[in-house]
N, C-alpha and C positions, 0 to 999 in steps of 0.2 A: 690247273684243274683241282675240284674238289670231289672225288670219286665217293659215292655211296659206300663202297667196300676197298679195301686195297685194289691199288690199280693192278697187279701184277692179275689178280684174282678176277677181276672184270673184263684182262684181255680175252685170258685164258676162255672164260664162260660168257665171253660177248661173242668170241669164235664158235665154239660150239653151239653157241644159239641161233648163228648167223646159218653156218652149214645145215643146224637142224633143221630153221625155220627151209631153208633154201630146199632139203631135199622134201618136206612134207609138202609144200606146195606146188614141187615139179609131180609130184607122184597126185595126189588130189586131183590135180587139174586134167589126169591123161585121155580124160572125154571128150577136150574140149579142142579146137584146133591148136593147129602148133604155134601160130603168131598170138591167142591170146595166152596157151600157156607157157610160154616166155612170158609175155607180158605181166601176169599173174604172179610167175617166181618172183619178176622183178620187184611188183610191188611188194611184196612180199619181206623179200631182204630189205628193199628200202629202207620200208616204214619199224622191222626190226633195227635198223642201225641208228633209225631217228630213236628207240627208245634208248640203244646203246651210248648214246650221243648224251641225251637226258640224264642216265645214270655214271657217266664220267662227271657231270657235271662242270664242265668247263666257267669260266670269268674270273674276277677280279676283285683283290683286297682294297676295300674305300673306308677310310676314317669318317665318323660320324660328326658332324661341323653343327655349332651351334651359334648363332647371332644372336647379343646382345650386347648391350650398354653399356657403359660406365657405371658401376655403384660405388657412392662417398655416402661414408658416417659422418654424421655433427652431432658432436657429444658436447651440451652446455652447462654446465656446472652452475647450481645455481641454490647452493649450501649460502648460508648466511653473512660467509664472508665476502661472498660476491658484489654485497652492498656496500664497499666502500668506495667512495665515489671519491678515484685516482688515477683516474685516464682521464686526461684533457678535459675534467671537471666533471666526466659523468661517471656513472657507478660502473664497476667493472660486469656487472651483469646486462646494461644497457649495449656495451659496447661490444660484450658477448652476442646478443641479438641483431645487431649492426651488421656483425662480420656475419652472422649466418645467414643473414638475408642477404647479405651482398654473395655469398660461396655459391649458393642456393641456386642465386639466375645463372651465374657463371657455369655452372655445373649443368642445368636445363639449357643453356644457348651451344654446350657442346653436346649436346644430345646424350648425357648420361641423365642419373637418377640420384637424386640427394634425400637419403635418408636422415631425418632431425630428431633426435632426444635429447631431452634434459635431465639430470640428474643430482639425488644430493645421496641419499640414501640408497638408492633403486634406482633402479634404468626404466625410465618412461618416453614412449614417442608423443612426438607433437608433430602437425604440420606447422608447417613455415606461415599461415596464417595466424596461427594461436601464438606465435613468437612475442607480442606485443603485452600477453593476461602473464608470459613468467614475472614470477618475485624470487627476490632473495629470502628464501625462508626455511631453507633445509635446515636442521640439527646439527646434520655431520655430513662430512663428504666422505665418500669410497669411492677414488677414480677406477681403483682395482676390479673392484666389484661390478661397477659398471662394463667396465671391461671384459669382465669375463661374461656378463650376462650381455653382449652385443656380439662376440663373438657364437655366444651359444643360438642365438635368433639367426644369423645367417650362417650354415656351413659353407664349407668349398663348395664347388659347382658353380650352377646360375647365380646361388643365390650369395655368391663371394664378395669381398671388398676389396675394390682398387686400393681406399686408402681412408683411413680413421682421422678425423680435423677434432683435435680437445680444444678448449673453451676452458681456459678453467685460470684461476691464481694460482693451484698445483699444490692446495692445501689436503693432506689426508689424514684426516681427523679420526676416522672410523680405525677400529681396531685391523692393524696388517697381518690378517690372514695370509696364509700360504697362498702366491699367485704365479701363475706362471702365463697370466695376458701377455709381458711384452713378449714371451718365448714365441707364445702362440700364431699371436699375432704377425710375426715376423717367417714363420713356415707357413702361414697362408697367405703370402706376399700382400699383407695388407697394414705398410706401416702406419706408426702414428703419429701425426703431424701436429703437434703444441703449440698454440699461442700465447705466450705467457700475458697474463692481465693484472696489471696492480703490480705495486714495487716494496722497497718495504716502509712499514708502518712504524711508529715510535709506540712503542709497548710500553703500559705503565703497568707494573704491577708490583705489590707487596706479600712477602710471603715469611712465612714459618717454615723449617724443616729438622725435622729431630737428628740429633748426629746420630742416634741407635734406634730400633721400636723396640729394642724391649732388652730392659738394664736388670742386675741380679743384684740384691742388696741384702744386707741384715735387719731382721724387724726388728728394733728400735735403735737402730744406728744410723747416723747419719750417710748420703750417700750421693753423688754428682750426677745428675742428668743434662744435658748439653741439647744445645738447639743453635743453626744458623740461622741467621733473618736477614733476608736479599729485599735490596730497591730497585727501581729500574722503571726512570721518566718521572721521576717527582722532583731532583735538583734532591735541597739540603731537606732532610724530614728528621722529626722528632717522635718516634712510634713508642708505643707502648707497649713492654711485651707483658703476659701473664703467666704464670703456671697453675693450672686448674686441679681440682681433687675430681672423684666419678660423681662429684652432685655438682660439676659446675662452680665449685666456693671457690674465689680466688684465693689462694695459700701465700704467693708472692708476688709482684709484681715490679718490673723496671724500665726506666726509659733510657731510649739510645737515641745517640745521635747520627744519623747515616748519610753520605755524603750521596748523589748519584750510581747507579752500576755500580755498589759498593754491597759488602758483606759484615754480620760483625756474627762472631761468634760469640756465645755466652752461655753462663751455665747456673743451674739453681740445686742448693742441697736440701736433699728431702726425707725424712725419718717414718718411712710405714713401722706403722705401731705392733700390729701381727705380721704372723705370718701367715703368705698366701698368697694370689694375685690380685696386685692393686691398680686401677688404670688410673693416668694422667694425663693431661691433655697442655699444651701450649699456648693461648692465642695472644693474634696483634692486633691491633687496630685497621679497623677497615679505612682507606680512604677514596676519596672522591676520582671516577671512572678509574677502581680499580677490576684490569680486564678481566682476574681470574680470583673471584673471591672464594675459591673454596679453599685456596692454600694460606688463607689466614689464620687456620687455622687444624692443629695435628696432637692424634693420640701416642701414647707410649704407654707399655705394661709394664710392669714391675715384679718379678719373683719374689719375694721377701722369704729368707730363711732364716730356721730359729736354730738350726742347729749348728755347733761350733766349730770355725775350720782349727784341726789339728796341725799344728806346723812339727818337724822333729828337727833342730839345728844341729850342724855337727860342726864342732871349731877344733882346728888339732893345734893351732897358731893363733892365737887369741891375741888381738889390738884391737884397738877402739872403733875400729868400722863394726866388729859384730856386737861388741859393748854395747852400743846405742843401738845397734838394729836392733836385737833381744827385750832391752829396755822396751824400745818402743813398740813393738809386737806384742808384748807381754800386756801393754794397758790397753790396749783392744778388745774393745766388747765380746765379741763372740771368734777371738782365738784363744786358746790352748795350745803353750809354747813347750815343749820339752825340750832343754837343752846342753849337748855335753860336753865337757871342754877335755880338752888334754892338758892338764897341768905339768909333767914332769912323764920320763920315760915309761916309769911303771906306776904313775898315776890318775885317773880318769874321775871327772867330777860331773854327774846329774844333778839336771835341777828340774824337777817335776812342774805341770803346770802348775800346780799349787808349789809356792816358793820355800814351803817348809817341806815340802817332797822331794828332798835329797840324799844322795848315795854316794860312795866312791867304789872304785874297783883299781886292782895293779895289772886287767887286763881293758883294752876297749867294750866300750859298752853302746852293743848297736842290738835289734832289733832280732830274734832268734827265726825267728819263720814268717813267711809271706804272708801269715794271717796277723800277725803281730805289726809288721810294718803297715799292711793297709787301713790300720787303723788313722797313717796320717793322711792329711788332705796333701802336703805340700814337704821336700824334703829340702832344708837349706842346707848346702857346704860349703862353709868358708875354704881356711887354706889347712894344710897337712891332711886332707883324705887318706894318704898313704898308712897315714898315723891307725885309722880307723875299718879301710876295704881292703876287701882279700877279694879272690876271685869268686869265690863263694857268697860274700856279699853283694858282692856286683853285681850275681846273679841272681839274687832276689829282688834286685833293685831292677835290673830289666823286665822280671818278670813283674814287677808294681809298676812298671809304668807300661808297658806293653797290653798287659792282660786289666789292670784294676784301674787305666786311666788315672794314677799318678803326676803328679809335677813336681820337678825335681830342677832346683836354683842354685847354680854356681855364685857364689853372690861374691866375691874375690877376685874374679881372675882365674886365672891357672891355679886347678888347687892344689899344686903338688908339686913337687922338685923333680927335673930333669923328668922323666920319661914313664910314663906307666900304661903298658898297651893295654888289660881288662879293662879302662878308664873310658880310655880314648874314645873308641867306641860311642858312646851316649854322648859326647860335647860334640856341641855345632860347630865345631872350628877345629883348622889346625894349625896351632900356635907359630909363632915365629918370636925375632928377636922384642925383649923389652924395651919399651921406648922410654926414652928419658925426659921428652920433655912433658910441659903440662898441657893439659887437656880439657878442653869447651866441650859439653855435651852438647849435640846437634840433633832433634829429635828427626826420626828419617819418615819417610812419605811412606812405608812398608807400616810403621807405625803409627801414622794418622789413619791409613786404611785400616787398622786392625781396633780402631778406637780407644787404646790405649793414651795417644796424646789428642789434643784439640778437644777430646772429650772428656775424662777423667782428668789427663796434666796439662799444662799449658800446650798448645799447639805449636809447630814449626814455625820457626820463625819470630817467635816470641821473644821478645828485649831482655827476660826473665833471665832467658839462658846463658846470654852473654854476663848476667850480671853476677854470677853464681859465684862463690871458689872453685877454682880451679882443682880438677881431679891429677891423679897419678899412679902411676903403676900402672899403667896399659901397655898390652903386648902388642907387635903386630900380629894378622893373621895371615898366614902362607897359603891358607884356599878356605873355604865356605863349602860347608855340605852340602847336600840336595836336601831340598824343600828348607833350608831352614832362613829366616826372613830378617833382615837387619832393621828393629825395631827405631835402633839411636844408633848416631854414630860418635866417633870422637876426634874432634879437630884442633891441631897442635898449636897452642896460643901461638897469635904471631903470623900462621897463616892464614893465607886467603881460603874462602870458602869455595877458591874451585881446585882447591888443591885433594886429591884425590884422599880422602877418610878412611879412619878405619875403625871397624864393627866395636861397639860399646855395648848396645844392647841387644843381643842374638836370640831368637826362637825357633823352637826345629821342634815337630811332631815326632813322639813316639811311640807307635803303634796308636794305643789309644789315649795315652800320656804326654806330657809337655815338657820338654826342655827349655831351662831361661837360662842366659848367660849374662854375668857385666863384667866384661873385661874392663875392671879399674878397681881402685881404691881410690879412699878418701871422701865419701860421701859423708861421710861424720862432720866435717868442717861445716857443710853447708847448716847443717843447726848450732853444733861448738862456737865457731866464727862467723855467725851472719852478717853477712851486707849490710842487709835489709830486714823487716818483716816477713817479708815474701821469701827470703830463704830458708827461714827455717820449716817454713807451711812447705815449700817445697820438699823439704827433706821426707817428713815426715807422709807428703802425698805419694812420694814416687814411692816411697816403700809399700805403705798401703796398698794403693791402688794397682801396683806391679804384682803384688801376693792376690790381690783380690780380681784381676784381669788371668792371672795365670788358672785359678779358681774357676773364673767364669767358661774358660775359652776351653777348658778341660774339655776331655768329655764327661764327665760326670760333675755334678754339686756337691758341696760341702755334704756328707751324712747322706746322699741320694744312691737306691738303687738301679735306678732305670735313670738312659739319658734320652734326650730328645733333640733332633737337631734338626733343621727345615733348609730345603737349596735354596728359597729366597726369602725375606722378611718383607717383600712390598712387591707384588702384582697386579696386572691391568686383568677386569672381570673377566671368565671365562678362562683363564692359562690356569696353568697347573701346576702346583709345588710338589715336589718330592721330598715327603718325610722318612726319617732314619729312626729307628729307636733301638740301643742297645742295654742289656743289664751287665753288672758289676758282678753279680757272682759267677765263682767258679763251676760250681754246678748248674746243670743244665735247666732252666727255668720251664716248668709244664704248661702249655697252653700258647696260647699269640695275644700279643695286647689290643687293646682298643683306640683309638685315636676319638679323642672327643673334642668339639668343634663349638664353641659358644661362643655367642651375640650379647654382651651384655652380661645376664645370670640367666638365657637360655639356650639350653642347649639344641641346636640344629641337626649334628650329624654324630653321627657312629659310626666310626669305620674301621674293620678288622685287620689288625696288619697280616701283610704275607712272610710267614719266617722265609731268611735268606738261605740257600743255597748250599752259598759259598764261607758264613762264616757262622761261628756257633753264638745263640743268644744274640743276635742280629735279627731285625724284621725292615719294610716298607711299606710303605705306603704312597698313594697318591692323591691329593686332594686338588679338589676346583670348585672355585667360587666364581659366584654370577654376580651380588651385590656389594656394591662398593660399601667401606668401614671397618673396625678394627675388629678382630676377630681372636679370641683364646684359645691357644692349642691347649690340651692336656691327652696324658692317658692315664688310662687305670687295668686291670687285667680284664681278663677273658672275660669275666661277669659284669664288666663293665662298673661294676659297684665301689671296689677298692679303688681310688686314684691318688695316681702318685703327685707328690709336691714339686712335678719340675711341666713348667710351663713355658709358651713361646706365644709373640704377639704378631699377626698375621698381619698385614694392610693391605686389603684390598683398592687399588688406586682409582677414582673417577677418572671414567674414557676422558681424552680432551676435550673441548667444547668447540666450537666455530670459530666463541673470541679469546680463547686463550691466546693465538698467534694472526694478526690480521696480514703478515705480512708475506709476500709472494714467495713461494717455493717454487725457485726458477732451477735447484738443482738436480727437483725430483723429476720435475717436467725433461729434464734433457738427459736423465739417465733413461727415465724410461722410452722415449722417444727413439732413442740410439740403442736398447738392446731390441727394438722393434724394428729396425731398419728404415727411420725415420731420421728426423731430425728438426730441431728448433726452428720456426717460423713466423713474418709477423705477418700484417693485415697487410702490405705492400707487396707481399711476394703468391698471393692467391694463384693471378695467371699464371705463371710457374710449377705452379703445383697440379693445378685441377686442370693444365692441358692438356688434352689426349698426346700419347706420345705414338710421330709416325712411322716409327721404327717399329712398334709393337704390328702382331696380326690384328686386320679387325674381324678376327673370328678365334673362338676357343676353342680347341681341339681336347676330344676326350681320350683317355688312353684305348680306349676299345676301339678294334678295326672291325668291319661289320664285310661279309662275303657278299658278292654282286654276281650272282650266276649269268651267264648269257643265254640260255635257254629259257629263261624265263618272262617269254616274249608272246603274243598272242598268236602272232605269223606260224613263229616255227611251230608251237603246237599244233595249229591247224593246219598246216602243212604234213604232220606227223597224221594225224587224223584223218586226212583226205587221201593216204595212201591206202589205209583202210579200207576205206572205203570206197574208192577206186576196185581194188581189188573184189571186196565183198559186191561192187554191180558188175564183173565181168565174170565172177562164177555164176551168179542167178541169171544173165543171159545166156550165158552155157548149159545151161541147167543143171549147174553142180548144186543146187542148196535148194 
């Protein structure tokens, strides 16, 4: 029973209505004779118990049933790559419409419903009639998208799907939005069943690729930019690379010869004449059905700086490794070498950048206060530190590289005898025994990712390195610090190269500053004693380009106050980079920068940073671009008018095309399928798929139960009604009314 009010409450006052009704129509009727006023009480109580009856409401919980059908999706994919004709000689889109018209009757002879759309871009329905006017002509393909917009046309309920049929070569070319189709799909018990179509294709393509977008150099110094060049389905080809200026005039040019599925790395020196940002561009040669010709072609930007990085050397142990490094530093364009030797206990000797600016002292002679040190870009220590740091110095030395973004070079080895804990601290290592034998430099993969080698020195793996003299005086190291990255390694003539290396060239961040290590000597030989030609280039590059990478990779520039630094240098249209920009002084800088955004020499945006939070003289930003090309980061201050001279080169990447990749992605089809609750399918296994299963109900039950009263009959009412009125004609015969 489903009682109007609490049944306790209904007995109670069903009783009391019963008695009452009972004693008013004994008393009413007492004119009348005695067999009709019984009669009269009778009906009386009756037809009150029939309304009692009514209002307990007595029946039955019945679930509401609804009959229908079978519904199948046919999703056909019919993006441009569809047209390559590699199924049993016809296009993978004809054979797409093959299987939908065969799914189709299959699906109508079991008495469900086949819903048809095709798509490249968009989700469009067609009838099974119109299956014959598709072309292969979409742009792009979004299975995703389509996905989600199929699922959004039918919710749960009637309008659900048994199960999803793809059509497709399983190519998704459209930018991959955040999607959560197969989750979905798979809680509305409507998996999705993949035919994969087409297999893979032989891709021909030639391409450019900058090994950096965007290099820092000296304005009128020479400087190395790097490009790889990939083949892939040509056999033996002879391309022609170029290196472009911003009007297109070719500057250099060179031909390679490249074998199939083969790479060649190469590099061109290039001297911007100011300073300021300069763009560059790459190209190759276009060849015949090459699939993807936009990567023939790639820009790079260029920093160019006038001001001069400051080095300060400190040698307590003077041999010929910092002899020729000094030397050689010293005839560089735009450094400024100060350097101080320990000659004798209580003798100390500077030599100013200028070679006639020299001093002596009987005590060490270093840098008095943090504002005096950050004057340098870069601090070298050979060997005898001890000779030269106190704890005191140390710790200005932490506070220059932590707080003014400093770089600070071990360039010896261990700089110092036996033990010195305020030292230790700053070195990415902790030393162990000295090794005696000699030593192959081995550039490390930590160090081609940081573009130090393949780009600026020769790359891993290069015959170069094997041909060097051999170094000495390398320690082992007993552990590696946190974050710090093993640039090169060093491997003991004589062993094999899977013999386990040990750290040559080390990099470890500090705070906002850099530490380098080379654990070794004897890099002097390599120019003293050359091989070759190429060793003493070598000598004289790894030095350079190691002072001018540790420079770069700072956070700050040579003479710059504000830095700039971006999460990616190459995004697809529409994502979004997160810019950093911090200042070098100690004092609190007034106002938040601006981020400015230019095309060429127009500027597009201005964007204000948000100062951070969490650290002082710290800001962010977030930018997103829509149109693919290279793009100028800069800032200037709050007015937008002063801009600072440090710059960053954006690349916006072109989305994929159709024919970048013709060949089948059978791996996307079967992940997504299986987190769908699907699985891989071909044209041979239809009946299997689209047979009704007779284990299932053929009825779908909703979760609501619906109340079935039993009183709600036309009988009983009228039987309720006819006591009534019974009653009501045995008074008016009496003549009670």
């Amino acid at each position: 029973m489903s009682p109007i009010i609490p049944f306790d409450y209904l007995v109670l006052l069903g009783g009391i209505l019963l008695l009452a009704g009972g004693y008013l129509a004994w008393n009413t009727a007492a004119r009348a004779r005695r067999r009709d006023r019984i009669i009269i009480t009778i009906l009386r109580i009756a037809a009150l118990a029939g309304l009692l009856f009514v209002a307990l409401n007595p029946g039955r919980w019945q679930r509401e049933r609804e009959e229908h059908p079978d519904r199948w999706a046919i999703l056909i994919d019919d993006s441009r790559s569809m047209g390559v004709e590699d199924v049993d000689g016809a296009s993978r889109l004809q054979a797409a419409v093959s299987i939908a018209r065969d799914a189709s009757k299959r699906i109508e002879d079991e008495g469900g419903d086949a819903l048809v759309y095709s798509f490249s871009e968009r989700l469009k329905p067609i009838p099974v009639e119109g299956l014959e006017a598709l072309a292969a002509t979409g742009e792009a393909s979004d299975i995703l998208l389509a996905g989600d917009a199929l699922l959004a046309r039918h919710q749960a309920g009637s309008g659900g799907l048994k199960g999803i049929m793809l059509l497709s070569d399983g190519r998704q070319t459209s930018r991959e939005a955040r999607s959560d189709f197969a989750v979905r799909a798979r809680a509305r018990r409507s998996p999705v069943y993949p035919i994969v179509l087409g297999g893979d294709v032989l891709k021909k393509d030639i391409s450019i690729v900058p090994a950096r977008r965007h290099y820092v150099a000296f304005a009128g110094q020479a400087a190395k930019v790097g490009a790889v060049v990939r083949a892939q389905g040509y056999g033996r080809i002879s391309p022609t690379v170029r290196l472009l200026d911003a009007d297109g005039k070719v500057i250099e040019e060179r031909k390679l010869e490249l074998e199939d599925d083969s790479e060649r790395r190469l590099s061109f020196r290039i001297r911007p004449e100011a300073a300021g940002y300069h763009k560059y561009g790459f190209e190759i040669d276009a060849w015949e059905t090459d699939s993807t010709p936009a990567n023939n072609r790639a820009e790079i930007g260029i920093s160019a700086v006038d001001d001069d990085m400051r080095v300060l050397f400190l040698e307590g142990v003077p041999f010929w490794d910092s002899k020729f490094a000094v030397q050689l530093l010293r005839n560089q364009a735009h450094m400024k070498v100060d350097s101080i030797y320990r000659l004798a206990a209580d003798r100390y000797f500077r030599i100013g950048s200028d070679t006639e600016d020299t001093s002596e002292s009987d005590r060490p002679i270093f840098p008095e206060n943090i504002e005096e040190l950050s004057r340098y870009d870069i601090i070298v220590i050979g060997r005898g530190a001890e000779y030269f740091l106190d704890e005191e110095r140390i710790g200005l030395i932490r506070v220059y590289l932590r707080e003014q973004g400093g770089c600070l070079l071990f360039a010896r080895g261990k700089s110092y005898n036996g033990s010195f804990p305020a030292l230790e601290p700053l070195e990415p290592v902790v030393w162990g025994d000295r090794l005696k034998q000699s030593i192959v430099l081995e550039p490390a993969s930590a160090g081609a990712d940081a573009g130090l080698f393949g780009d600026l020195l020769p790359a891993p793996g290069d015959a170069v390195w094997e041909g060097l003299p051999r170094l000495r005086e390398m320690r082992a190291c007993r552990d590696i610090k946190s974050f710090s990255r093993i640039l090169a390694t060093g491997i003991a003539d004589g062993e094999s190269r899977k013999a386990s290396p040990s750290p040559l060239i080390v990099s470890r961040r500090f705070g906002k500053g850099m530490v380098v290590l080379i654990n070794a000597e004897g890099l002097w030989h390599w120019d003293f004693f050359p091989v070759d030609e190429k060793s003493g280039e070598i000598y004289k590059d790894l030095w350079v380009q190691l002072i001018h990478w540790m420079a770069t990779y700072s956070e700050y520039l040579p003479g710059q106050e504000f830095a700039l630094h971006m999460s990616d240098s190459s995004i697809l249209p529409g994502s979004s980079v997160r810019l950093r920009i911090g200042y070098r002084g100690r004092e609190e800088f007034e106002g938040n920068p601006v981020v400015l955004v230019r095309r060429e020499d127009e500027l597009l945006q201005s964007i204000a940073a948000a100062k951070s939070s969490s650290e002082r003289n710290r800001w962010d930003a977030v930018l997103r671009l829509e149109q693919p090309g290279a793009y100028r980061i800069g800032i200037a201050d709050s007015s937008g008018q002063r801009e600072a001279a440090v710059y960053k080169t954006l690349f916006v990447l072109p989305l994929p095309s159709e024919t970048d990749e013709l060949g089948a992605d059978r791996q996307f089809l079967q992940q997504l399928a299986e987190s769908s609750g699907g699985h891989l399918i071909d044209s041979g296994e239809l009946g299997d798929i689209l047979a009704p299963n007779i284990e299932e109900q053929a009825v779908a039950e909703t979760d609501r139960a619906v109340w079935v009263p039993l009183w709600d009959k036309l009988g009983i009412l009228l039987a309720i009604a006819a006591l009534f009125l019974c009653e009501w004609f045995l008074r008016r015969r009496n003549g009670l009314i």
